[in-house]
N, C-alpha and C positions, 0 to 999 in steps of 0.2 A: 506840219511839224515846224516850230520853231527853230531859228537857229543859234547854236549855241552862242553864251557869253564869250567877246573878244575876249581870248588868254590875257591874263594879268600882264601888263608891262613893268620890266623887272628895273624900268628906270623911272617909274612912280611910283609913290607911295602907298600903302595896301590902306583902305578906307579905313581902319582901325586906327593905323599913325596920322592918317591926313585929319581925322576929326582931335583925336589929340592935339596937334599942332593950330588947329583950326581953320584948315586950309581944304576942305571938302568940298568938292565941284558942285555945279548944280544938277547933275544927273550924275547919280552912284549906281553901281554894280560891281555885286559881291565877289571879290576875290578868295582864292585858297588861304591864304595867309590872314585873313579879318575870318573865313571861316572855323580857321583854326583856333585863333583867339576864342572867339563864340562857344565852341565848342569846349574849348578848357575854362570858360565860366561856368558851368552845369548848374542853376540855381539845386536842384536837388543831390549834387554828390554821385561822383563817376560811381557807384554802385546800382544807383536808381535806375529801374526798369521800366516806363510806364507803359499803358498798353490803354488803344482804345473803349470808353465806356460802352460804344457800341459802334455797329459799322455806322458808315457813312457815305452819301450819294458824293463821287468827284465831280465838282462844276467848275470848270478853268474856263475864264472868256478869251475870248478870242483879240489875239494880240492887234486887230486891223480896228479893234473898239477902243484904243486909247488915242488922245490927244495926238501924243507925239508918238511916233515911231523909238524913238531914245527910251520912251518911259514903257513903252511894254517891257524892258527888260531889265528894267531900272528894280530898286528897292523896295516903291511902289508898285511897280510892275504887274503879270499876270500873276505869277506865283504868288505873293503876297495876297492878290485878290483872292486864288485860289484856296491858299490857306484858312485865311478869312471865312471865309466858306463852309469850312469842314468845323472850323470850331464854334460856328455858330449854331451849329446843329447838335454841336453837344453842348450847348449852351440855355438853347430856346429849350427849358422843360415848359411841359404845361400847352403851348403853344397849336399843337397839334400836326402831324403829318406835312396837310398842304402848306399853312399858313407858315413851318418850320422852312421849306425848301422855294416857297418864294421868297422869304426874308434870305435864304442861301444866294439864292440864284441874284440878287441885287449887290447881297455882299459882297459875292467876286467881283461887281462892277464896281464899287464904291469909290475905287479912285483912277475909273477909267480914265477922266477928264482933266486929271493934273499935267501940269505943265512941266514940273519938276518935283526932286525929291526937297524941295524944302519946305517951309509951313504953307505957303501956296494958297492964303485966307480965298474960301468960295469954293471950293475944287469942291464940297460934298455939293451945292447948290446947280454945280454944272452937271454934276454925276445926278445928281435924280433926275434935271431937267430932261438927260440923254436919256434914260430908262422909259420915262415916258414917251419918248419917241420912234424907240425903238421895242415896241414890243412882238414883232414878227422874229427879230433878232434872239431875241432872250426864250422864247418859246418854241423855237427850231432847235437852238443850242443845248437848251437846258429843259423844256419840258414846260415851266413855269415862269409866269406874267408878272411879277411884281405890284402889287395895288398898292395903295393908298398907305398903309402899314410901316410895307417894304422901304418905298420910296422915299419916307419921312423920315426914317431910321440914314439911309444914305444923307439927306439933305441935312441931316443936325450932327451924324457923326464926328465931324471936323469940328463942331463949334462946342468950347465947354458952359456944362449947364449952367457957370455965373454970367456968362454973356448972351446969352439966349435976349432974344426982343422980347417984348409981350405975346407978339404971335406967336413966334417957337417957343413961347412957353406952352401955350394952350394947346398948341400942335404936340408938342411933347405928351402933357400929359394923357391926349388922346389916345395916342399909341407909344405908352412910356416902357412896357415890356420889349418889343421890337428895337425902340433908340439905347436902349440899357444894353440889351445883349448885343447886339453891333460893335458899338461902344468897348463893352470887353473885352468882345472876339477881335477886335483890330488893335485892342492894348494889348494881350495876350501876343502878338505875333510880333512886337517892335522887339523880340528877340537876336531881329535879325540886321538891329542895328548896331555901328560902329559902336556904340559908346553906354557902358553900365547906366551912364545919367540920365540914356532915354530908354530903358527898360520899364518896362512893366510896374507901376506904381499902384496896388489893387485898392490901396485904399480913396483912390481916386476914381473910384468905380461906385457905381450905384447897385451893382447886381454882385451877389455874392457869389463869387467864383469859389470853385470844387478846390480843396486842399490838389487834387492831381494836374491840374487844370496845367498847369504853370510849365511845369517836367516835360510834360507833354507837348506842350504849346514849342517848346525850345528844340525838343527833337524834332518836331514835322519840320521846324527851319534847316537844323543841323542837313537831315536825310535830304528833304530837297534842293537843298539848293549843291549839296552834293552832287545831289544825279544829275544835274542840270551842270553842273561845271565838268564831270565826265563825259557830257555830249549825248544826255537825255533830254528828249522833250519835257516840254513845263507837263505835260498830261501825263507823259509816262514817269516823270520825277514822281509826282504824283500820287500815281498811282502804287508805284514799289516804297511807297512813305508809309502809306496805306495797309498797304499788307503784311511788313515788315511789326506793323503797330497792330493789328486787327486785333479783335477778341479770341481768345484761344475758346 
């Protein structure tokens, strides 16, 4: 079990004001007060209900897999990865079962290897190299190995398609489905930053995300990181995100 977020200190600034001002540390963690904020942005309208398109397997990595110790519980953090995760699986249509839950099981890692929560150029390049290294890790944890696909999709995530080399292009188009839904499953979840100007931008996306997509994306933030600031594990946040959202 994880240990919960340090209580917000009431003699700093809640991440919401600090990216306002422009005074945000290099390792963030989400306070009450920026969740509240988050939370009174609803892109769909405090009426909107969403509910999952369908269940989903929980893969949350294991907080001894990142970089830093700071960053497991950072904004990049487990939970973020975890999320990641689940909307990628509602994301990958077409894709099929196995090939759906290794490209999952990679996403929770995606930004094992960051150093910090700011743009950190490489952190996907470090995160596949780690994947491939650790594959007794990702196969005890989670069931599934990450190939060639998975790995590619980690490794180009961070970098935008106008900057790709010649090889991350060819790599790209090899497994362009895989680097596409990553891509918006980790756009989809920047819900859960300070600031509306790094929200979710869909037309900066190459894969056509679900009109529900979005509603949805912002509560799994809301409810987790809830449960997780009441002194819930990242796995049990979770998990009661999950089921509060399931299919009826």
């Amino acid at each position: 079990m994880n240990s919960p977020p340090t209580p917000h200190d009431a003699g700093r600034l809640p991440l919401h004001e600090s990216a306002a001002a422009g005074r945000l540390p290099d390792h963030q963690v989400m306070d009450r007060p920026t969740l509240a904020w988050i939370a009174g942005q609803r892109p769909g309208g405090p009426g909107a209900r969403p509910r999952l398109p369908h269940p989903a397997t929980p893969l949350v990595p294991d907080p001894s897999w990142f970089a830093r110790p700071e960053t497991a519980t950072s904004l990049h953090g487990v939970l973020h990865g975890a999320r990641v995760a689940v909307l990628v699986q509602f994301l990958a249509v077409g894709l099929g079962p196995d090939r759906v839950l290794a490209l999952a099981a990679a996403a929770a890692c995606h930004d094992c290897r960051r150093h910090d929560d700011r743009t950190d150029p490489g952190h996907g390049a470090r995160a596949a190299h780690w994947l491939t290294q650790h594959p007794t890790c990702l196969s005890s944890a989670f069931g599934h190995v990450p190939g060639p696909e998975a790995v590619t999709a980690v490794a180009l995530h961070d970098v935008p398609h106008h900057a790709f080399t010649a090889d991350q292009r060819a790599t790209y188009h090899r497994h362009r489905t895989a680097v596409d839904v990553l891509k918006a499953a980790d756009a989809l979840d920047r819900y859960r930053l300070p600031a509306t100007r790094w929200w979710p931008d869909l037309h900066l996306l190459r894969l056509q995300v679900p009109a529900w997509a979005p509603l949805l994306a912002h509560d799994l933030v809301i409810r987790t990181e809830h449960a997780r600031l009441d002194g819930a594990s990242d796995t049990h946040a979770l998990h009661l995100a999950l089921r509060a959202l399931r299919p009826e």
